[in-house]
N, C-alpha and C positions, 0 to 999 in steps of 0.2 A: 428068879425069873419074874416072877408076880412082882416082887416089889421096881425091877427095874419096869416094866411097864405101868405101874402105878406112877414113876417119878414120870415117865416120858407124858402120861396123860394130863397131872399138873402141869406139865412144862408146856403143855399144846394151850390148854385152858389159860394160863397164866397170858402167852403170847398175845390170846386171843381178848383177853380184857385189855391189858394193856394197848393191843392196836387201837380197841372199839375208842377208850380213853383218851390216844392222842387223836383220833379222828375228831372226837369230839371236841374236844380242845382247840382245835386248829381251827375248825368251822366257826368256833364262838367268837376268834379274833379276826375273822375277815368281816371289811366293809360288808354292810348290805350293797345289794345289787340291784334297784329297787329303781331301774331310771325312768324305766317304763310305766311305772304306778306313783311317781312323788309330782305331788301336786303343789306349786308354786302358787303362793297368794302372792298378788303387787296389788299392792291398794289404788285404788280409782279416783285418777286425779278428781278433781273440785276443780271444775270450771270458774274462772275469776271475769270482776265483772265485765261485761263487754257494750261494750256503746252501741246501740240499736240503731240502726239504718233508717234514712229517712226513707219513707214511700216518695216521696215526689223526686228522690237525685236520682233514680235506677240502681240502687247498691241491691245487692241480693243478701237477705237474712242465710248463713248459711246452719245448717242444724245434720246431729248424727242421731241414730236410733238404733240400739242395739236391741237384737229380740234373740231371745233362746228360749229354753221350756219353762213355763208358759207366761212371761211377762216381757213389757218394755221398759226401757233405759232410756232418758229419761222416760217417767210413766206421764209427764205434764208437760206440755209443750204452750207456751203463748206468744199469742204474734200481733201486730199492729197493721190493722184493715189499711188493705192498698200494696200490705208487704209482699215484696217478692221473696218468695222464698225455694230454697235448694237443699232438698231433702235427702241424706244419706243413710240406708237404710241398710244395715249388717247384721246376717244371719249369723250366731256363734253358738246356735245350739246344735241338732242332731238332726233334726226333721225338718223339714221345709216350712218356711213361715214366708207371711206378708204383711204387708200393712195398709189400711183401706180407711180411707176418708170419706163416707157415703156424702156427704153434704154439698162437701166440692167438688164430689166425681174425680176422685185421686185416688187410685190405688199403685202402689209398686209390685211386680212381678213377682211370682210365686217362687223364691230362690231354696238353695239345698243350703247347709251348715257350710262356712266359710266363705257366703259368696255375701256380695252386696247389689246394689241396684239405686241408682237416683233416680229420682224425680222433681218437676220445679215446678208451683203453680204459682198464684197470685192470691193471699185472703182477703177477696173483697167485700167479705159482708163479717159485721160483728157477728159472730156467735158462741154458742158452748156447747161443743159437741163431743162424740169419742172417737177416735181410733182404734183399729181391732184387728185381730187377723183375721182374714176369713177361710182358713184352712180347716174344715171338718170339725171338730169340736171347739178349737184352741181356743175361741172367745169366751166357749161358756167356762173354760178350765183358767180364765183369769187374764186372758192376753189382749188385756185393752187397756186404753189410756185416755185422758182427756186434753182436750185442745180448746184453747181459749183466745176468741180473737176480740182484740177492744178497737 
C-alpha cells in the first residue's frame, strides 16, 4: 500500500512538471503582444530647397513648428523683411505649449498635445530675436528658438 501511493505521488509530481514544462514552452513560442508599447521611428523628412517668396508679389512664406517636451522643430527659423508669413504651429508632446514672438507681438494659443493653431504676421523689421514658450517654466527648460529677419 505505501509503495502504491509512493508511485501515485510521482505520477502527480511528474504531471505537474511536465504541465509547468509545456506551459512554458508554449508561452516562449507566441509572438509578443507589445502593440501598445512598440515605438515606430520614421525618419524626418529633410525639407528640399524651396524658392522664397517675394515680399512685394503677396505670396505668403508658409512655415510648420512642431513643439513637444521641451524644444522646437525647426529650432531656427529665417525670414526676409516685408515677408508675409503663415505660421503652423503643432503640439506633439504631452502638455500644453505655445509659441511667442515678443518683438512682433505674435504669439499662438496656448494648445494641449495633438492640437495645432496658425497664425500669420508680416516681418517688417530686420532683427535677431527668439521664440519661446511662454508656459510656466518651459523657456527656461530649453523651449526656445531663434528667428532671424534680414
Amino acid at each position: 500500500m505505501q509503495n502504491k501511493a509512493l508511485w501515485v505521488g510521482i505520477g502527480i509530481a511528474l504531471a505537474i512538471l511536465v504541465t509547468g514544462i509545456v506551459l512554458l514552452g508554449t508561452g516562449a513560442k507566441k509572438a509578443p503582444e507589445t502593440t501598445q508599447n512598440q515605438i515606430v521611428l520614421t525618419p524626418t523628412p529633410t525639407p528640399g530647397p524651396t524658392e522664397e517668396p517675394n515680399p512685394d508679389t503677396g505670396e505668403v512664406k508658409e512655415i510648420t513648428v512642431t513643439a513637444d517636451e521641451y524644444s522646437f522643430t525647426p529650432a531656427s527659423i529665417s525670414l526676409k523683411k516685408g515677408e508675409k508669413v503663415k505660421l503652423t504651429f503643432k503640439n506633439t508632446g504631452k502638455f500644453p505649449h505655445n509659441l511667442t514672438i515678443d518683438e512682433l507681438s505674435v504669439a499662438t494659443k496656448t494648445i494641449a498635445g495633438g492640437s495645432q493653431d496658425v497664425i500669420e504676421f508680416v516681418a517688417s523689421e530686420e532683427m535677431d530675436v527668439e521664440f519661446y514658450c511662454s508656459v510656466g517654466s518651459h523657456r527656461v527648460q530649453g523651449m526656445e528658438g531663434s528667428l532671424k529677419v534680414e
